[in-house]
PQR file of N, CA, C, O and H, with PARSE charges and radii, in Angstrom:
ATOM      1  N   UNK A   1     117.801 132.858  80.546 -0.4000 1.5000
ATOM      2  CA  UNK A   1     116.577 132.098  80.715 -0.0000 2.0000
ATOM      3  C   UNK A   1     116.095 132.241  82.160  0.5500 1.7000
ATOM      4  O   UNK A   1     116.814 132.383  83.149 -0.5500 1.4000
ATOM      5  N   UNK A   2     114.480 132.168  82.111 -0.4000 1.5000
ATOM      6  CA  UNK A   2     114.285 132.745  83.142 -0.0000 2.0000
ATOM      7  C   UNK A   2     113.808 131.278  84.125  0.5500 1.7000
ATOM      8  O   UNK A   2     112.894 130.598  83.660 -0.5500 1.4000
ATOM      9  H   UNK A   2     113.896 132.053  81.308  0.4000 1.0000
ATOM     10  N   UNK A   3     114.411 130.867  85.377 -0.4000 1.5000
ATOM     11  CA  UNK A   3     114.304 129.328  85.997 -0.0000 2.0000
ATOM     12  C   UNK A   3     112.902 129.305  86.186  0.5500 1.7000
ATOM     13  O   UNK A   3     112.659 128.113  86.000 -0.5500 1.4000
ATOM     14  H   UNK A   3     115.153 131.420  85.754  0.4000 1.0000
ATOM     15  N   UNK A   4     111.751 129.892  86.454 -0.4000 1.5000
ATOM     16  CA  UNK A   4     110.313 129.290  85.838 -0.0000 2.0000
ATOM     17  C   UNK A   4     110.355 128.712  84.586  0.5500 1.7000
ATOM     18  O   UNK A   4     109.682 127.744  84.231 -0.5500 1.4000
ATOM     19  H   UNK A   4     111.948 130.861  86.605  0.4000 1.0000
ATOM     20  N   UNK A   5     111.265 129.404  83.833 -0.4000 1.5000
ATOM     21  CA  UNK A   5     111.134 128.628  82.331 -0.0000 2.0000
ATOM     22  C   UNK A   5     111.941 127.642  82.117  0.5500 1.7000
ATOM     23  O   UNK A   5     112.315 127.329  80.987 -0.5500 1.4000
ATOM     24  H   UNK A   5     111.811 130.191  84.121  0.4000 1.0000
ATOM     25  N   UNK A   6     112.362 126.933  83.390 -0.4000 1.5000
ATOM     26  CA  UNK A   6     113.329 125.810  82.941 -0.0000 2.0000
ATOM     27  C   UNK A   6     112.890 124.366  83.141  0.5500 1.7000
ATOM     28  O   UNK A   6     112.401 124.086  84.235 -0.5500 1.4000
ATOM     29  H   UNK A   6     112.058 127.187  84.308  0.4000 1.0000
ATOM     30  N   UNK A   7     113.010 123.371  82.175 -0.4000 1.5000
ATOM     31  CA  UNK A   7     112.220 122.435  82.589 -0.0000 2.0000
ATOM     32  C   UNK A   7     112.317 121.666  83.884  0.5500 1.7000
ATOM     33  O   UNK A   7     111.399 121.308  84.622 -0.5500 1.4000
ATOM     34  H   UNK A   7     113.407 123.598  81.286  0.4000 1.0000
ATOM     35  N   UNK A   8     114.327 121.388  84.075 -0.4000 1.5000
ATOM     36  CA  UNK A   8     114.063 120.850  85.370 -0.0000 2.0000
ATOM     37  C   UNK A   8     115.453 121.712  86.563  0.5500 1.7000
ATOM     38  O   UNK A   8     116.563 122.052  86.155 -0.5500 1.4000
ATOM     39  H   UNK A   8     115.072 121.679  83.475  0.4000 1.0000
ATOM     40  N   UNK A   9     115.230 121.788  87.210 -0.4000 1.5000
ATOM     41  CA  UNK A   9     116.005 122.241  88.385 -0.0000 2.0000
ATOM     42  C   UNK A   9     117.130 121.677  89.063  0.5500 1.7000
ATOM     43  O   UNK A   9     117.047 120.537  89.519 -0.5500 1.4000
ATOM     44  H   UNK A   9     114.328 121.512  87.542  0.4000 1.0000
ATOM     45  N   UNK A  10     118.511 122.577  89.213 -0.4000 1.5000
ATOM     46  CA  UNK A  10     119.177 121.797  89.952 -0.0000 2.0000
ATOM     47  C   UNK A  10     119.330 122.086  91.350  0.5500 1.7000
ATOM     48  O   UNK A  10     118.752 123.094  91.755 -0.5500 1.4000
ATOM     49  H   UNK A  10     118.578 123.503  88.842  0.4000 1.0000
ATOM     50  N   UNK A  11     120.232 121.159  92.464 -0.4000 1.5000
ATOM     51  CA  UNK A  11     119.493 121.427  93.466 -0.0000 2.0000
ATOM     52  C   UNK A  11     119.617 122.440  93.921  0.5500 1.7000
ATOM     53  O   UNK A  11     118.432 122.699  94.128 -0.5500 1.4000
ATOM     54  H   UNK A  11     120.702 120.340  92.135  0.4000 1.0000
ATOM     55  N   UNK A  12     120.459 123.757  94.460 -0.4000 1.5000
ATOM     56  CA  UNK A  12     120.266 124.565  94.442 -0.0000 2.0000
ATOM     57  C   UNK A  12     118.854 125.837  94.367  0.5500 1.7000
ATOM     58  O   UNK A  12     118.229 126.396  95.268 -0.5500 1.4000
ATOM     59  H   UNK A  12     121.422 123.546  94.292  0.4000 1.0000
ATOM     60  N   UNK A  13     118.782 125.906  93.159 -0.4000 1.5000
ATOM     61  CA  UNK A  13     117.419 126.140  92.307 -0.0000 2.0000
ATOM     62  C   UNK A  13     116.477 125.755  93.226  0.5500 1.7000
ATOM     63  O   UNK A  13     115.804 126.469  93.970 -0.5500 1.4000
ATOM     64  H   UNK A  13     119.290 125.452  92.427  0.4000 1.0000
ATOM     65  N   UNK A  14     116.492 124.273  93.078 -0.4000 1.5000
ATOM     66  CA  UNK A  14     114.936 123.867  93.797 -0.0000 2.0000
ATOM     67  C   UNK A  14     115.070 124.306  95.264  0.5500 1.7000
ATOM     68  O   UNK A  14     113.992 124.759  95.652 -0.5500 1.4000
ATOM     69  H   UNK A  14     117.039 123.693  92.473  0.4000 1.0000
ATOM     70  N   UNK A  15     116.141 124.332  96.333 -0.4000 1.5000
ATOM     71  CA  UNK A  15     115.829 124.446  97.394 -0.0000 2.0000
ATOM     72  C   UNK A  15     115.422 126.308  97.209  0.5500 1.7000
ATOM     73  O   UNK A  15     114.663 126.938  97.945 -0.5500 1.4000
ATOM     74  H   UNK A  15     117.016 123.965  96.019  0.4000 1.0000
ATOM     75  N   UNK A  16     115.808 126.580  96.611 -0.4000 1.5000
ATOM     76  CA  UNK A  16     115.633 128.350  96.521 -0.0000 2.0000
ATOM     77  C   UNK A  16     113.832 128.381  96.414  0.5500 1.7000
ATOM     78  O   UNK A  16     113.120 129.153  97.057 -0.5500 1.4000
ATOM     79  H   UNK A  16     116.425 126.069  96.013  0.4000 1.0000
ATOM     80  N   UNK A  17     113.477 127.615  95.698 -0.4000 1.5000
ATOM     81  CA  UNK A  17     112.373 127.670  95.236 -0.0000 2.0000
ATOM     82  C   UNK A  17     111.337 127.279  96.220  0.5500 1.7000
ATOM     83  O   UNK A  17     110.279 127.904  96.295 -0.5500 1.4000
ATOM     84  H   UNK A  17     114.055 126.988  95.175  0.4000 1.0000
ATOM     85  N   UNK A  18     111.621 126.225  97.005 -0.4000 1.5000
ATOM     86  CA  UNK A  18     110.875 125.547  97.623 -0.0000 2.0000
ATOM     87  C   UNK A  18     111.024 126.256  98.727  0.5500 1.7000
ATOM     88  O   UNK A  18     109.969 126.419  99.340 -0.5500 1.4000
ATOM     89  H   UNK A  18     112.480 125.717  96.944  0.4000 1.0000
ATOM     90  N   UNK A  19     112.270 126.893  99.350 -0.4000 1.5000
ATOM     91  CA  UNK A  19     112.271 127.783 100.762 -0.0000 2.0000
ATOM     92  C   UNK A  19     113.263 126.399 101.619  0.5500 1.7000
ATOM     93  O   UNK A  19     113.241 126.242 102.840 -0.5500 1.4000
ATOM     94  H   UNK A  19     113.127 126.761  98.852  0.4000 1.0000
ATOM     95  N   UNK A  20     113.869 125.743 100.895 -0.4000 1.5000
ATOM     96  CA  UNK A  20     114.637 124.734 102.000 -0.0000 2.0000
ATOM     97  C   UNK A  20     116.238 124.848 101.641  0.5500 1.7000
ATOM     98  O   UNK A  20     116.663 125.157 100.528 -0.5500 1.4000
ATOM     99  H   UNK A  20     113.887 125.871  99.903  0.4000 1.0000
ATOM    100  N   UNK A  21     117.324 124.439 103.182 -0.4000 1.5000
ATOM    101  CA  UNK A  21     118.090 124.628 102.945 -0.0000 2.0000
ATOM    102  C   UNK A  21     118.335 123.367 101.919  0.5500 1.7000
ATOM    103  O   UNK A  21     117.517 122.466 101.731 -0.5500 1.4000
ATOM    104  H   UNK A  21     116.979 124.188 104.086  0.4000 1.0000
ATOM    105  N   UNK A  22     120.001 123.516 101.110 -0.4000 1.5000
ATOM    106  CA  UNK A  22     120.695 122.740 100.273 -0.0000 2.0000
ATOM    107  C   UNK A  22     120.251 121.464 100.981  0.5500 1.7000
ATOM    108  O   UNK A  22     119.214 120.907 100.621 -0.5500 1.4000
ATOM    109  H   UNK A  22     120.665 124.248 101.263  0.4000 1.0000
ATOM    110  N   UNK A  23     121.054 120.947 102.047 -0.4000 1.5000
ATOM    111  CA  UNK A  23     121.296 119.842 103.105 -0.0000 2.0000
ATOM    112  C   UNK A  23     119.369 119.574 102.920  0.5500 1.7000
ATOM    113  O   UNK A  23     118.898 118.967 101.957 -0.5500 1.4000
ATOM    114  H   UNK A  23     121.896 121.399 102.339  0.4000 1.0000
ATOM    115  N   UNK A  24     118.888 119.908 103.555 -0.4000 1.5000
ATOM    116  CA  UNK A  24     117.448 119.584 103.393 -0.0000 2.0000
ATOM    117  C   UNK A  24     117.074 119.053 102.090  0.5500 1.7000
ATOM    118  O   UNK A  24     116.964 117.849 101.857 -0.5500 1.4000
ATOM    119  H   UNK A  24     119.270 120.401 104.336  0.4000 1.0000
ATOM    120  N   UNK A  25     116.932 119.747 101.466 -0.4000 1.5000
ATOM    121  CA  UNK A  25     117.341 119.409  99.783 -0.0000 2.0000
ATOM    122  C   UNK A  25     117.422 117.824  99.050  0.5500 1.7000
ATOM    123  O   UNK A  25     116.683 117.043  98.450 -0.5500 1.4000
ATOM    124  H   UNK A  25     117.022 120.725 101.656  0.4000 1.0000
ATOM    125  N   UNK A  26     118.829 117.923  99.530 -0.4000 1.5000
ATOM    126  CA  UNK A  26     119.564 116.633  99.273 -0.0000 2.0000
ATOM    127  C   UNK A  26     119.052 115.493  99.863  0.5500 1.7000
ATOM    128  O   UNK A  26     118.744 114.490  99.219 -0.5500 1.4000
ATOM    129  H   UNK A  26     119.429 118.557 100.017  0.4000 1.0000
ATOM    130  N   UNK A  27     118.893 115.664 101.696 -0.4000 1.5000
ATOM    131  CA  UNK A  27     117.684 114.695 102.469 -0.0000 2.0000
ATOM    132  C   UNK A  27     116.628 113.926 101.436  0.5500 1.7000
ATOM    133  O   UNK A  27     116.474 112.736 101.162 -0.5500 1.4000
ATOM    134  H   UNK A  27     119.143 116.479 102.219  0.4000 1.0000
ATOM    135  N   UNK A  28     115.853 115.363 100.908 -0.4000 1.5000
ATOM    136  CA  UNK A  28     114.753 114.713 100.256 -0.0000 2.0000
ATOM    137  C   UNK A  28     114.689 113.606  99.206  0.5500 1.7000
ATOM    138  O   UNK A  28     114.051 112.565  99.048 -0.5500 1.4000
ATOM    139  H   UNK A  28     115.979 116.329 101.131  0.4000 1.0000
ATOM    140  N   UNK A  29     115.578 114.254  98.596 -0.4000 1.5000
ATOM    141  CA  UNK A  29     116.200 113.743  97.031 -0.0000 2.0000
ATOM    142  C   UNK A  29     116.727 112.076  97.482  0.5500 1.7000
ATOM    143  O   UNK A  29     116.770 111.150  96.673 -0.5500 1.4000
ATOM    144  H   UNK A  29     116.096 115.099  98.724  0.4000 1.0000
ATOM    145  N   UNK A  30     117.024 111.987  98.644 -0.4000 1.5000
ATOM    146  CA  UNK A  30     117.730 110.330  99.093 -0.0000 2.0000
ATOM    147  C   UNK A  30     116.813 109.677  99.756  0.5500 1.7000
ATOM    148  O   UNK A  30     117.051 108.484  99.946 -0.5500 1.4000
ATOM    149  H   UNK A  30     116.990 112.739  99.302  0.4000 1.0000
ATOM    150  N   UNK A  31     115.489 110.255 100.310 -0.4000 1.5000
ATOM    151  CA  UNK A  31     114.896 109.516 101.061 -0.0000 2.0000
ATOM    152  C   UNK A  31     113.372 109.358  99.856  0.5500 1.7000
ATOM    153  O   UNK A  31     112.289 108.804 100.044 -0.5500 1.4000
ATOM    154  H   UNK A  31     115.296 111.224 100.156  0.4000 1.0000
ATOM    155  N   UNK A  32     113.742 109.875  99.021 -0.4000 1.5000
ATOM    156  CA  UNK A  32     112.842 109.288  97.587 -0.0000 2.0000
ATOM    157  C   UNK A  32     111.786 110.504  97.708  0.5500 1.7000
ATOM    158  O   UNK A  32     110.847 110.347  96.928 -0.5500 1.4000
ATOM    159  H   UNK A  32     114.621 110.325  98.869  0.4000 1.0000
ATOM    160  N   UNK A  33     111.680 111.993  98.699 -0.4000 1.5000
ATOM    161  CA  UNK A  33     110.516 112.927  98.623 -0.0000 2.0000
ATOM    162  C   UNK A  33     110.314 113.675  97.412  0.5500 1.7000
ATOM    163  O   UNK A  33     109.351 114.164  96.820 -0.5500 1.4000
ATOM    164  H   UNK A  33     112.444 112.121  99.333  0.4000 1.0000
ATOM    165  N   UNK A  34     111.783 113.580  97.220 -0.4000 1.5000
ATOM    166  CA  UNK A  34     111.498 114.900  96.124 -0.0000 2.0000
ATOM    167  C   UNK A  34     111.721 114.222  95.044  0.5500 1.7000
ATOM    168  O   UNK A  34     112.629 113.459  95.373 -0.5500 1.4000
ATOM    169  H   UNK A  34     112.565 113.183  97.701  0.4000 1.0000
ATOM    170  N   UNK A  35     111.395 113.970  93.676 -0.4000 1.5000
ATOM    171  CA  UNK A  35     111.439 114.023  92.494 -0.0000 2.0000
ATOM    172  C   UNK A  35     112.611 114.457  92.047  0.5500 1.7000
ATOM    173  O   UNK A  35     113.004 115.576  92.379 -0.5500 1.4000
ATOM    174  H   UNK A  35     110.657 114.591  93.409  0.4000 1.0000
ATOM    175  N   UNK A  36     113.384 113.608  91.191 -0.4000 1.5000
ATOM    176  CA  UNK A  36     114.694 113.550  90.494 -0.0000 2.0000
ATOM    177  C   UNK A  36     114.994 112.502  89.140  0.5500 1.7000
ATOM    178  O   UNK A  36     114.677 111.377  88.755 -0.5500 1.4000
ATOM    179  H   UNK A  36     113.065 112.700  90.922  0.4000 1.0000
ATOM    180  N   UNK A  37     115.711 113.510  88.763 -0.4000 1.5000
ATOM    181  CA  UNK A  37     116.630 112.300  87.924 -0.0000 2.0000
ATOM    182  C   UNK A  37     118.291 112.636  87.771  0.5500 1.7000
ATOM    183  O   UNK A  37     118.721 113.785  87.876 -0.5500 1.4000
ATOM    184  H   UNK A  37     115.969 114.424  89.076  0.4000 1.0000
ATOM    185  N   UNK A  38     119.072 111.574  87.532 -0.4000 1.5000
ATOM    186  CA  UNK A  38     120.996 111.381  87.610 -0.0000 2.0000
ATOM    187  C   UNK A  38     121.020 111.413  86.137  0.5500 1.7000
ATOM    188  O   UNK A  38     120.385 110.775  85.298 -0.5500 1.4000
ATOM    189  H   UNK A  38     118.723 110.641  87.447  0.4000 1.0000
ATOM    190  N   UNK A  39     122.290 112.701  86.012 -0.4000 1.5000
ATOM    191  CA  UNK A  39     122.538 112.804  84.872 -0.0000 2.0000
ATOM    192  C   UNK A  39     124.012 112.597  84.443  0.5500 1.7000
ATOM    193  O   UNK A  39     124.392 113.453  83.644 -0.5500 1.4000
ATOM    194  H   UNK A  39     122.806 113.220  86.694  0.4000 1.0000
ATOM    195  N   UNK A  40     124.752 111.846  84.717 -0.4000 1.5000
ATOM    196  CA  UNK A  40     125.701 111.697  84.698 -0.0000 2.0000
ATOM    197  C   UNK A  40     126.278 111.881  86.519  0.5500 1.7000
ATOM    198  O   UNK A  40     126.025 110.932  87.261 -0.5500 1.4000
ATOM    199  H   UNK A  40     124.443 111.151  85.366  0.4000 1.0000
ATOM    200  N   UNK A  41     126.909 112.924  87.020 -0.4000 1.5000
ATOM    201  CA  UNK A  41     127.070 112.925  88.179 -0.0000 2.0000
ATOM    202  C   UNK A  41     126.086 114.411  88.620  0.5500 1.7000
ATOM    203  O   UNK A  41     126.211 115.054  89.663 -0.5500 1.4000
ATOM    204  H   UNK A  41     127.115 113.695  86.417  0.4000 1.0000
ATOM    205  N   UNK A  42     125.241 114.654  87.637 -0.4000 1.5000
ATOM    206  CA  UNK A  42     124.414 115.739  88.165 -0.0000 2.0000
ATOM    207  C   UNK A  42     123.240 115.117  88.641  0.5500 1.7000
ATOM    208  O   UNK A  42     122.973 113.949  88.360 -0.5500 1.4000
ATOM    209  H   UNK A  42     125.140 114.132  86.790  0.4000 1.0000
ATOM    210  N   UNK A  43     122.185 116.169  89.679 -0.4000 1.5000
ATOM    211  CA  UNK A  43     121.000 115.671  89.835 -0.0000 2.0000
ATOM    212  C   UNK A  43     120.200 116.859  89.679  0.5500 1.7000
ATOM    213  O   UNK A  43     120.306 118.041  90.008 -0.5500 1.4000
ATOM    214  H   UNK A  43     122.402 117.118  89.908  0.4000 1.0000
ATOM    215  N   UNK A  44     119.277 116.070  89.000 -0.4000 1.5000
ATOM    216  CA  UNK A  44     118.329 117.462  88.544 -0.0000 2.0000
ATOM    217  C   UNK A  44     116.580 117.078  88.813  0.5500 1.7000
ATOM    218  O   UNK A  44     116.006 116.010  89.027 -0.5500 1.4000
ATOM    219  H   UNK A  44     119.191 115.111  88.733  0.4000 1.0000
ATOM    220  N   UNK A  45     116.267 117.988  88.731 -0.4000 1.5000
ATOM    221  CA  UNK A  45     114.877 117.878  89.478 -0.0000 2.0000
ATOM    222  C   UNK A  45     113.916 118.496  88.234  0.5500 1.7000
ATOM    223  O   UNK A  45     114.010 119.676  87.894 -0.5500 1.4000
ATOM    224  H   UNK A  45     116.734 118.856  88.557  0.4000 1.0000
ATOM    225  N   UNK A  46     112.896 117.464  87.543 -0.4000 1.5000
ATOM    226  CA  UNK A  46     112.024 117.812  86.656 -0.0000 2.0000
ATOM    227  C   UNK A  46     110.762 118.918  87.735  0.5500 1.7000
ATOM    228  O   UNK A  46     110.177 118.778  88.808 -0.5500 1.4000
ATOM    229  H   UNK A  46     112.820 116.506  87.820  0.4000 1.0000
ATOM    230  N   UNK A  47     110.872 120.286  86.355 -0.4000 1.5000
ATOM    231  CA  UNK A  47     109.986 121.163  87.197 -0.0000 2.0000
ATOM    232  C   UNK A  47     108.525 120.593  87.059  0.5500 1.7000
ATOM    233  O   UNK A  47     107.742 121.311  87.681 -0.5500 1.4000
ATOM    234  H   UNK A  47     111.347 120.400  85.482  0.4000 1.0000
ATOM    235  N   UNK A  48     108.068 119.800  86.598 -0.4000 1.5000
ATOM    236  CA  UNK A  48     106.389 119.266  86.283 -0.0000 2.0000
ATOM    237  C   UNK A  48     106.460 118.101  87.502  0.5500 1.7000
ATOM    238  O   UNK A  48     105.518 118.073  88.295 -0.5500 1.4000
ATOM    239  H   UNK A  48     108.704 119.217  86.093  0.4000 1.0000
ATOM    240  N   UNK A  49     107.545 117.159  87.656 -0.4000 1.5000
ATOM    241  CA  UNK A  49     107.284 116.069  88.526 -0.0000 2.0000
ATOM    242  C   UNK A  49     107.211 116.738  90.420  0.5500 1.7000
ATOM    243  O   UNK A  49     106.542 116.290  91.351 -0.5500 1.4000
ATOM    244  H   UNK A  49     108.310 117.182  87.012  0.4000 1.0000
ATOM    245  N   UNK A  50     108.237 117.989  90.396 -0.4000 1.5000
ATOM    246  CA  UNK A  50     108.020 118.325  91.532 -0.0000 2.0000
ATOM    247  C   UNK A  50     106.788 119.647  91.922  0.5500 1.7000
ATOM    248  O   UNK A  50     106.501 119.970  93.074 -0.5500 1.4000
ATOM    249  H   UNK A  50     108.780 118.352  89.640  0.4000 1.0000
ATOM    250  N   UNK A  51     106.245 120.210  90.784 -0.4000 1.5000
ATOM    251  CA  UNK A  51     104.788 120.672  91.145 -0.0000 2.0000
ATOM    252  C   UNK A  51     104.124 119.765  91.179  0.5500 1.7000
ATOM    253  O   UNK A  51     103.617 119.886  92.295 -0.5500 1.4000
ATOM    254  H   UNK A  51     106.478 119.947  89.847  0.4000 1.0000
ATOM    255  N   UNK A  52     103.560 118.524  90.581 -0.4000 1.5000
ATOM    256  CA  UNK A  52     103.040 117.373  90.714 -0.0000 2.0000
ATOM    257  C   UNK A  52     103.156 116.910  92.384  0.5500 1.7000
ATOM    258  O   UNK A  52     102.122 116.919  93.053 -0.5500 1.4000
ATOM    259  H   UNK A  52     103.971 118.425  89.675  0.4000 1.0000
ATOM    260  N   UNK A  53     103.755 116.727  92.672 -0.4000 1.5000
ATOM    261  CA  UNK A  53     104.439 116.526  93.971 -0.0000 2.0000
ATOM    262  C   UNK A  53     104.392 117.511  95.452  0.5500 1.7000
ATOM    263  O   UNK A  53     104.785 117.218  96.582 -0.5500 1.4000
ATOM    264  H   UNK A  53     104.595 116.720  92.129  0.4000 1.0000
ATOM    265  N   UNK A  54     103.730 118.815  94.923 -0.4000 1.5000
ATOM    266  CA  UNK A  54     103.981 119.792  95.744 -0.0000 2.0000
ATOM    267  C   UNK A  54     102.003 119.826  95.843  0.5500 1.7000
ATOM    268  O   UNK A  54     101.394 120.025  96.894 -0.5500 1.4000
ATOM    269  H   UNK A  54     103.412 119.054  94.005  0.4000 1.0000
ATOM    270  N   UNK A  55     101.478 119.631  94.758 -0.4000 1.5000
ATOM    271  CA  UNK A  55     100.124 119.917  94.296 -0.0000 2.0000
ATOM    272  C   UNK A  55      99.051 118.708  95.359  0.5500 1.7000
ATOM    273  O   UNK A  55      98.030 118.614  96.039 -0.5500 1.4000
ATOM    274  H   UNK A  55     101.973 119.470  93.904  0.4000 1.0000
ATOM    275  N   UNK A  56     100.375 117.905  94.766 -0.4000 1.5000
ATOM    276  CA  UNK A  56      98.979 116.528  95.856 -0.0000 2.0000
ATOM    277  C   UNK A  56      99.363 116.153  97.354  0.5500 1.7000
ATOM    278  O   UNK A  56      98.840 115.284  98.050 -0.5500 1.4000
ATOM    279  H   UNK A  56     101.204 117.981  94.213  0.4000 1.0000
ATOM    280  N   UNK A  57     100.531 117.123  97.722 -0.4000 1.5000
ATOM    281  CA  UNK A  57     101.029 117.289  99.190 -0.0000 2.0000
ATOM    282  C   UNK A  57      99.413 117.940  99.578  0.5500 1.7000
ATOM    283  O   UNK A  57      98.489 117.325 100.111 -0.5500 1.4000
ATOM    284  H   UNK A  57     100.957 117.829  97.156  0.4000 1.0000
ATOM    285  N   UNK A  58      99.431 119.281  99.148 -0.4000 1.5000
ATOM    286  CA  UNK A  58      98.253 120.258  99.574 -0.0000 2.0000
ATOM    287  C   UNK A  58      97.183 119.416  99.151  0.5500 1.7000
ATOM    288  O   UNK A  58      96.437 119.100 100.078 -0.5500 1.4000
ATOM    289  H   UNK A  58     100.182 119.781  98.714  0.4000 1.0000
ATOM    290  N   UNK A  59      96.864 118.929  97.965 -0.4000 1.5000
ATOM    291  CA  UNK A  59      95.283 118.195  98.423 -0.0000 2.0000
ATOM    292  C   UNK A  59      95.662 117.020  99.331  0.5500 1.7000
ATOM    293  O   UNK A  59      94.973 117.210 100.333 -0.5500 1.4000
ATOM    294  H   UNK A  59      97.470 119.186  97.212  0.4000 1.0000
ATOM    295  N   UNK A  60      96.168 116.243  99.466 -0.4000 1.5000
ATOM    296  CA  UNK A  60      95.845 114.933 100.763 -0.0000 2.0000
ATOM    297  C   UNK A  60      95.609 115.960 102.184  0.5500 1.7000
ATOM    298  O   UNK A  60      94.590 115.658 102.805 -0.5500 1.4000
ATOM    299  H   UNK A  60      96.728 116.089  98.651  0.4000 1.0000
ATOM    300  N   UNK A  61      96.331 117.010 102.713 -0.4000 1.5000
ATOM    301  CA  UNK A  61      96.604 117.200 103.443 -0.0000 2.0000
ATOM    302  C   UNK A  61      94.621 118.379 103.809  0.5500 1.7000
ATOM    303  O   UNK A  61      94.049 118.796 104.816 -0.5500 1.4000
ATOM    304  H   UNK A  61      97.159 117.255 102.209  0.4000 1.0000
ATOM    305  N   UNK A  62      94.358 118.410 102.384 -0.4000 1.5000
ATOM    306  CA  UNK A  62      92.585 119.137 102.442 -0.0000 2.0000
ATOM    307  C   UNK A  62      91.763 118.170 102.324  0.5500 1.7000
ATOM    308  O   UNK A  62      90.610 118.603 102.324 -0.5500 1.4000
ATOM    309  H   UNK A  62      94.823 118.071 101.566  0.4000 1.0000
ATOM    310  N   UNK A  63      91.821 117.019 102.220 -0.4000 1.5000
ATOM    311  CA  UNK A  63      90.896 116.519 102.317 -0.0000 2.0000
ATOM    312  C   UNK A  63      90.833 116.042 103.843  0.5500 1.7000
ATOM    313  O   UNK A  63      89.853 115.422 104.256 -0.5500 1.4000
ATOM    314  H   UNK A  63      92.758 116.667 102.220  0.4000 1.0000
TER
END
């Protein structure tokens, strides 16, 4: 499966994706930036809540 086609990301994944280290990553995920959910002792990152998230970074920042 190809990780565009995955619904949500683990962290790894997302920092690959986003261009940040792991540690950065994790920062986000605790200080409430990035979009998550706990899956038992995993954390995974819905791919719609963090384009959502990435989408209205860039518009606040154009208007």
């Amino acid at each position: 499966m190809n990780i565009e086609d995955k619904l949500t990301w683990t962290v790894k994944e997302t920092s690959q994706l986003i261009g940040l280290s792991r540690n950065s990553t994790y920062r986000g995920i605790l200080t409430g930036e990035i979009p998550h959910v706990k899956v038992g002792k995993r954390i995974l990152i819905p791919r719609v809540a963090l384009e959502r998230m990435l989408s209205e970074v860039g518009r606040s920042k154009a208007d």
